[in-house]
C-alpha positions as CSV (number, residue, x, y, z in Angstrom):
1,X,4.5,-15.5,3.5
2,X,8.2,-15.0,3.2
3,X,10.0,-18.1,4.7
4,X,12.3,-17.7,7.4
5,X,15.3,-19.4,5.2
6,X,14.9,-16.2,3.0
7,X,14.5,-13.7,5.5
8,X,18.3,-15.2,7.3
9,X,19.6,-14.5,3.5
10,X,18.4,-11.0,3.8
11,X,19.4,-10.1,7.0
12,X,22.9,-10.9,6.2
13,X,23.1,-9.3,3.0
14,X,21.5,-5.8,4.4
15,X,23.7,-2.9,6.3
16,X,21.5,0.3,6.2
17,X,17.3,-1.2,6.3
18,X,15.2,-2.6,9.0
19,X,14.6,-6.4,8.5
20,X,11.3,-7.3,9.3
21,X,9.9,-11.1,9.7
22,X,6.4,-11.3,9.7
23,X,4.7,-13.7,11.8
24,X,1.4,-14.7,12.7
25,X,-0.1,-14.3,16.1
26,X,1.2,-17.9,17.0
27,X,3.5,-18.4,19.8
28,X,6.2,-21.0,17.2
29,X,5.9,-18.2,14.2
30,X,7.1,-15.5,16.2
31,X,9.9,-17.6,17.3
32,X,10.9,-18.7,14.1
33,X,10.6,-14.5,12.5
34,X,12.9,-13.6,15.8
35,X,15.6,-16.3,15.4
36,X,15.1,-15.3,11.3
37,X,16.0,-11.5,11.9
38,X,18.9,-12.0,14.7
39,X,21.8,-11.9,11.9
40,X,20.4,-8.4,10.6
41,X,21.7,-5.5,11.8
42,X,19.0,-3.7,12.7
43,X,15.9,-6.6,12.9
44,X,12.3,-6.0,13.6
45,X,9.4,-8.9,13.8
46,X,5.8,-8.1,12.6
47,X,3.0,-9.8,13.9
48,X,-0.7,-9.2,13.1
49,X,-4.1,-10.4,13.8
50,X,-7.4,-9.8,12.7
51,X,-9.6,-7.4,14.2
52,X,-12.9,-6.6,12.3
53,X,-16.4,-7.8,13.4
54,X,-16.3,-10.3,9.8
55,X,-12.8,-11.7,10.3
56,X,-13.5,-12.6,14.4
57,X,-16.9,-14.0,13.7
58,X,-15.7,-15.9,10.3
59,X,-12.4,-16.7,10.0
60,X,-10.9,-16.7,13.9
61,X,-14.0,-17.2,15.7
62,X,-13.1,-15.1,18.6
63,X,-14.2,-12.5,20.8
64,X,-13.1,-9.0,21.0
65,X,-12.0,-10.0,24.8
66,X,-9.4,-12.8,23.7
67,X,-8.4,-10.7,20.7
68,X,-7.1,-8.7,23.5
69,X,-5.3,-11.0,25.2
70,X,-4.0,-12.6,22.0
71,X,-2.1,-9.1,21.2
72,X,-0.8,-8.8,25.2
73,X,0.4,-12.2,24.7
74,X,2.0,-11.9,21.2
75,X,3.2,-9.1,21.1
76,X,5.4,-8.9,24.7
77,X,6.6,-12.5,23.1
78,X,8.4,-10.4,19.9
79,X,9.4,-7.8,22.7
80,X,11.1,-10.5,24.8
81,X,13.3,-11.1,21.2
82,X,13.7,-7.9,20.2
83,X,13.6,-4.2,20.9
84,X,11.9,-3.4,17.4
85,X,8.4,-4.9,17.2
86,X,5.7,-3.9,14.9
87,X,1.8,-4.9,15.2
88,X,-0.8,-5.0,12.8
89,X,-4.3,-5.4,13.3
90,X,-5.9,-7.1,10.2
91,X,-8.9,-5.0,8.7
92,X,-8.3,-1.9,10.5
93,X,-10.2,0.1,8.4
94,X,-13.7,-2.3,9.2
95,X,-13.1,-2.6,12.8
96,X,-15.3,0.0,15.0
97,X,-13.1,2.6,16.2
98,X,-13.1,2.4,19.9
99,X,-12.6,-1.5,19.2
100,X,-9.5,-0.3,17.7
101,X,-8.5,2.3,20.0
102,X,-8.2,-0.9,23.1
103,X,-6.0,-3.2,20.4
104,X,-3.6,-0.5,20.0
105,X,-3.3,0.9,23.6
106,X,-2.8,-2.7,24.3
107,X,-0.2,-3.6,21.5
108,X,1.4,-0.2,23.0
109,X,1.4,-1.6,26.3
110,X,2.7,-4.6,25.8
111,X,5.9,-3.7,23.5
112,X,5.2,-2.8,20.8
113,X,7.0,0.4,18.5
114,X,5.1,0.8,15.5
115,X,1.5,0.4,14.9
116,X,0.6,-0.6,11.5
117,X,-3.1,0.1,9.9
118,X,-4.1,-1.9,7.2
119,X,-7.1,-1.2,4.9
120,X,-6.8,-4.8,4.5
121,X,-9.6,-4.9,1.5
122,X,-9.3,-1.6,0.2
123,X,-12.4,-0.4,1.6
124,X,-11.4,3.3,2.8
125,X,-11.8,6.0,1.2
126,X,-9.1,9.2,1.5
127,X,-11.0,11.3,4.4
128,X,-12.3,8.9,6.3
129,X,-8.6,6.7,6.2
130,X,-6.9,10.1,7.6
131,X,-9.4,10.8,10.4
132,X,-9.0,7.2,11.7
133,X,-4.8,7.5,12.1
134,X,-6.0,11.0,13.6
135,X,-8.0,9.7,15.7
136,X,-5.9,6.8,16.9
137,X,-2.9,9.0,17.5
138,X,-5.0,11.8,19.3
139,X,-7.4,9.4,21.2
140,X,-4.7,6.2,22.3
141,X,-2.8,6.7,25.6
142,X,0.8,6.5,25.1
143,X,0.4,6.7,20.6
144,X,3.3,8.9,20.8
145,X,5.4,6.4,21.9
146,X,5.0,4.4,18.7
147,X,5.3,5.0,15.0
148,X,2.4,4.7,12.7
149,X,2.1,2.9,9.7
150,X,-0.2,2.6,6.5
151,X,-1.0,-0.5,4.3
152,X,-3.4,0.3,1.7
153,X,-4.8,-1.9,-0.9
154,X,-6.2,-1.0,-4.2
155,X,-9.7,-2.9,-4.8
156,X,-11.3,0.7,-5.2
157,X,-8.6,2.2,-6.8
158,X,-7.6,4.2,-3.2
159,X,-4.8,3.0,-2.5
160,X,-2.0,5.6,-3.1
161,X,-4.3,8.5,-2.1
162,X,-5.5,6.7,1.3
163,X,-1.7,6.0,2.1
164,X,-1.1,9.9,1.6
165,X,-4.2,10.6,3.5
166,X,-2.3,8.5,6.4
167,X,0.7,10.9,6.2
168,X,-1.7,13.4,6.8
169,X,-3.6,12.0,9.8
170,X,-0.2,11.3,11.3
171,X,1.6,8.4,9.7
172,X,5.0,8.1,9.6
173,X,5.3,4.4,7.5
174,X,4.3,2.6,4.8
175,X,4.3,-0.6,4.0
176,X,4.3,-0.7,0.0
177,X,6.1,-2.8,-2.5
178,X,7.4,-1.6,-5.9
179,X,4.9,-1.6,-8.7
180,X,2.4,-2.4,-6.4
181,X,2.5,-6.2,-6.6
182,X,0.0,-7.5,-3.8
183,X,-2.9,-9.7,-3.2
184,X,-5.8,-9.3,-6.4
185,X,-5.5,-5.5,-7.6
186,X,-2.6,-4.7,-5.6
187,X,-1.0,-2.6,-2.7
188,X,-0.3,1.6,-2.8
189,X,2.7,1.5,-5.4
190,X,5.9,2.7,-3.7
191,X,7.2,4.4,-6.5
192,X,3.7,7.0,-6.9
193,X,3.5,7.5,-3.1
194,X,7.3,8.4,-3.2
195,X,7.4,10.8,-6.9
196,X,3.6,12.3,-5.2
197,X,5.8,13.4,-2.0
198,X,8.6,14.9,-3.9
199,X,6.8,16.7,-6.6
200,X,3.8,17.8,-4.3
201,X,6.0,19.1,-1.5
202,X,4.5,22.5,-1.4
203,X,1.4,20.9,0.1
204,X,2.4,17.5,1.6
205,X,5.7,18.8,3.3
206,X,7.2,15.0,3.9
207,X,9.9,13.7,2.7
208,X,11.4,10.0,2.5
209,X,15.2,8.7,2.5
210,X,14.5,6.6,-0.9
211,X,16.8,7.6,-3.6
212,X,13.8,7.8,-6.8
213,X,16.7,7.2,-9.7
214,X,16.8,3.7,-8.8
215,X,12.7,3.5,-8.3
216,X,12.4,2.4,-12.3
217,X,15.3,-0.8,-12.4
218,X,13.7,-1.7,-9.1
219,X,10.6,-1.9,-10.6
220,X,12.1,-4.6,-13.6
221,X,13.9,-6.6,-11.3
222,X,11.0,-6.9,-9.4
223,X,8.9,-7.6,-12.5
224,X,11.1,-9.8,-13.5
225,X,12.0,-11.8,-10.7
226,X,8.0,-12.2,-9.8
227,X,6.8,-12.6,-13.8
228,X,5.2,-10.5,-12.8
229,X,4.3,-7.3,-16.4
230,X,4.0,-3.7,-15.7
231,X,1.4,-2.5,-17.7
232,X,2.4,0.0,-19.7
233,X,0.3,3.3,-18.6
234,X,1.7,2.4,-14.9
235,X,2.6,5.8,-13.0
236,X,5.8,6.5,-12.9
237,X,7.6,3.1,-14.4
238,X,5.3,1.8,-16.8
239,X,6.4,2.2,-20.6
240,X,4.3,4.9,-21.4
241,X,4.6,7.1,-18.3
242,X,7.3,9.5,-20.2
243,X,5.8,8.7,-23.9
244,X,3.7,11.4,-25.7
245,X,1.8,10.9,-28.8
246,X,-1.0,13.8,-29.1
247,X,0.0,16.4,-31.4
248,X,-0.7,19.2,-29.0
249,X,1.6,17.5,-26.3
250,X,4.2,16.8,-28.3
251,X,4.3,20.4,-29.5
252,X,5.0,21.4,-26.0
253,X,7.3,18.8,-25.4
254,X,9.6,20.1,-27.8
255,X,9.4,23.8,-26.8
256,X,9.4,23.1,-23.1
257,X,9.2,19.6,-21.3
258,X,7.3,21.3,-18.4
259,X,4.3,22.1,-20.4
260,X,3.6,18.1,-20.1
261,X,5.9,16.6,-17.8
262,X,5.6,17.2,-14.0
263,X,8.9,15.1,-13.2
264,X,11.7,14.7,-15.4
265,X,12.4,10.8,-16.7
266,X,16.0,11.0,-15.1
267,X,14.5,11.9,-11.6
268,X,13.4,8.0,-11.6
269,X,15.8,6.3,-13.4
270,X,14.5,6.3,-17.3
271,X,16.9,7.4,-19.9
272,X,14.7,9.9,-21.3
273,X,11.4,10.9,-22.9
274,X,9.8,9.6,-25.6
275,X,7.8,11.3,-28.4
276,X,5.2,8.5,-29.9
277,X,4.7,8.9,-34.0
278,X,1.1,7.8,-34.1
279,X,-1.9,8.8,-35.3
280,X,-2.0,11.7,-33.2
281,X,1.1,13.0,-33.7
282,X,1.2,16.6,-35.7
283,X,2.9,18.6,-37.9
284,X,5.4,19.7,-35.1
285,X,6.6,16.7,-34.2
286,X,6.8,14.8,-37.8
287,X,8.8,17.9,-39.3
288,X,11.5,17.6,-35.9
289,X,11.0,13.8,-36.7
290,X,12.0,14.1,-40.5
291,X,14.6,16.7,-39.3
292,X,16.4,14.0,-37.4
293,X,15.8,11.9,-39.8
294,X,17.9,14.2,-42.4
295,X,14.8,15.7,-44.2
296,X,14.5,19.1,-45.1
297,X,11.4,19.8,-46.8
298,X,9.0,22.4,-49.0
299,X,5.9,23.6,-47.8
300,X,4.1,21.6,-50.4
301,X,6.5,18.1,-50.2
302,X,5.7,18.1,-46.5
303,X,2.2,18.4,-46.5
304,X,2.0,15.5,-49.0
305,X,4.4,13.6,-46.7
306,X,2.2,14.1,-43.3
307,X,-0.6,13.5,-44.7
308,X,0.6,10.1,-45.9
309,X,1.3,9.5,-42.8
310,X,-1.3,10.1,-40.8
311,X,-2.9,7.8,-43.5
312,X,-1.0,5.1,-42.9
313,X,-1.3,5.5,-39.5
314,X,-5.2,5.7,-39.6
315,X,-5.2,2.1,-41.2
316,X,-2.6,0.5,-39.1
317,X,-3.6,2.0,-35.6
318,X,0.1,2.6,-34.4
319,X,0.3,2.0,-31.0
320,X,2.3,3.8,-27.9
321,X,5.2,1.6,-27.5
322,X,8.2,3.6,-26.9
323,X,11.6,2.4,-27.3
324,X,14.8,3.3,-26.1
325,X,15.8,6.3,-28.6
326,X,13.8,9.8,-27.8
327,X,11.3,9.1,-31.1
328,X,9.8,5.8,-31.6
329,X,8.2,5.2,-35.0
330,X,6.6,1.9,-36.5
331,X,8.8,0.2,-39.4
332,X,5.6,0.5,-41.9
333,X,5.7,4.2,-40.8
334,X,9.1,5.0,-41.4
335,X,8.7,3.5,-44.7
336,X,5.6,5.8,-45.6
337,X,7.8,8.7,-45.2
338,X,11.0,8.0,-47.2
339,X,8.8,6.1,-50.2
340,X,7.0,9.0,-50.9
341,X,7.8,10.6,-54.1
342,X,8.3,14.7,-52.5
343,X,10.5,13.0,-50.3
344,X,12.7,11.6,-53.1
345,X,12.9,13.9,-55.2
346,X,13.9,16.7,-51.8
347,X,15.8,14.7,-50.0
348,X,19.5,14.9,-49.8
349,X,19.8,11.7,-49.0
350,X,17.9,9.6,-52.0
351,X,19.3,5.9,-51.2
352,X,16.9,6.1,-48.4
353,X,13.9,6.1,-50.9
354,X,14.9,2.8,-51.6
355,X,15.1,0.6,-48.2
356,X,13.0,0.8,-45.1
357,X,14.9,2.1,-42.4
């Protein structure tokens, strides 16, 4: 949990965003997360508690009566501090529904002005996540009076679909982080639930405030400042999300980027695309690569050339791993091509036959 000292920094520092302390259900916590959030602008305190048959039986070792009274107690507490209170009831998704229903009407009751659903455990699955916020909306006196809110995590791979099944069922928040650092496999990735909205509008017609060309340097300052790696093929910011080494993709790439690109690289903050020279790669993209490279060759010359190529490439099983310029080619690679003999004697630049590039 976040410590009050660094929530205080980030309340002053913030003009435009809610500030949120989270707190357990505990009388001194909530304190502590309402004096935190005082200095912001616009403050809010979270508290949660457990709600599912496993966690009151295991880890609170309470009934579902003074779970009740916990949240009537807690959460008029945060009121009494601030008009902005959120509530959370841990392992929504494997409490029994009408169980639910009576900890939300009574967090409603008592305060509170968004309802936040976690699938705690990434247990849901897309249909059944959107029929519960349904549900819970439809079924909870006075749900209009609050905002609903989503918290998915990822242990079966769910996560960003559940969190858009939320929107669907009536959501109106998430809570997500960027790259989707969170407890073991992670949380619903802001930056895939965000780019899903925007390119998907014609049939999820939402919309959010976040401005998407800063979604990628987010992403490495948070990587960074949590040591925390992207993996490469991550959606969206990962290395490899704009990089295209198949033969057939890059030969659309370079008549039309739409043929394999469904957002453009800009529209999240990356300089551009990148075309892989792998293994994969074909003719297409090695004759635009030698083009660039000031190569113009015969039919016969650059047949030779590609072929020793894709040689070379067979033995030394070039990876994808895109740098900054549009084409991205292995040292040994780029040495293949202006060693070779056709190339020499075509080129109009010889010198190059001596020195790797």
């Amino acid at each position: 949990m976040v410590t009050s000292e660094a929530v205080v920094a980030v309340a002053k520092q913030v003009k435009r965003a809610t500030v949120a302390g989270l707190a357990r259900a505990i009388t001194a916590d909530i304190d502590r997360a309402g004096e935190a959030v005082r200095h912001a602008q616009k403050g809010r305190i979270h508290t949660f508690v457990s709600t599912s048959p496993i966690h009151l039986a295991h880890q609170m070792k309470k009934t579902e009566d003074e779970v009740i009274e916990i949240i009537a107690r807690t959460v008029a507490q945060a009121r009494n501090l601030i008009d902005d209170v959120e509530w959370s009831a841990m392992d929504a998704t494997r409490t029994p529904l009408e169980f639910l229903k009576r900890c939300v009407e009574t967090a409603i009751k008592a305060g509170a002005t968004t309802i936040n659903l976690p699938d705690t455990v990434g247990y849901a699955v897309p249909d059944e996540h959107e029929k519960m916020f349904r549900d819970i909306i439809t079924q909870v006196p006075g749900a209009d009076k609050a905002i609903f809110s989503a918290h998915c995590h990822n242990d079966l791979g769910t996560a960003v679909a559940n969190s858009l099944a939320a929107v669907r069922g009536g959501a109106r928040q998430w809570n997500v982080p960027s790259t989707a650092r969170a407890e073991r496999a992670g949380n619903a990735a802001l930056e895939e639930i965000v780019m899903a909205l925007r390119t998907r509008a014609d049939v999820m017609p939402y919309h959010t405030e976040i401005e998407t060309t800063h979604l990628a340097r987010a992403s490495r300052i948070v990587s960074a400042a949590a040591n925390f790696p992207v993996q490469y093929n991550k959606a969206i910011v990962g290395k490899n999300a704009f990089a295209h080494e198949s033969g057939i993709h890059q030969d659309g790439m370079l008549k039309n980027a739409e043929t394999y690109e469904i957002m453009t690289p800009a529209s999240v903050g990356i300089k551009e695309t990148t075309l892989v020279m792998g293994k994969h790669s074909g003719r297409a993209a090695f004759k635009d690569k030698l083009r660039e490279l000031g190569y113009e060759l015969g039919d016969n010359a650059f047949q030779e050339a590609f072929q020793r190529f894709k040689d070379l490439a067979d033995r030394k099983s070039m990876s994808m791993t895109p740098i900054s310029s549009r084409w991205s080619m292995t040292k040994s690679a780029r040495w293949a091509i202006v060693s070779s003999w056709s190339i020499c004697r075509s080129s109009p630049r010889p010198a190059a036959c001596t020195n790797a590039i």
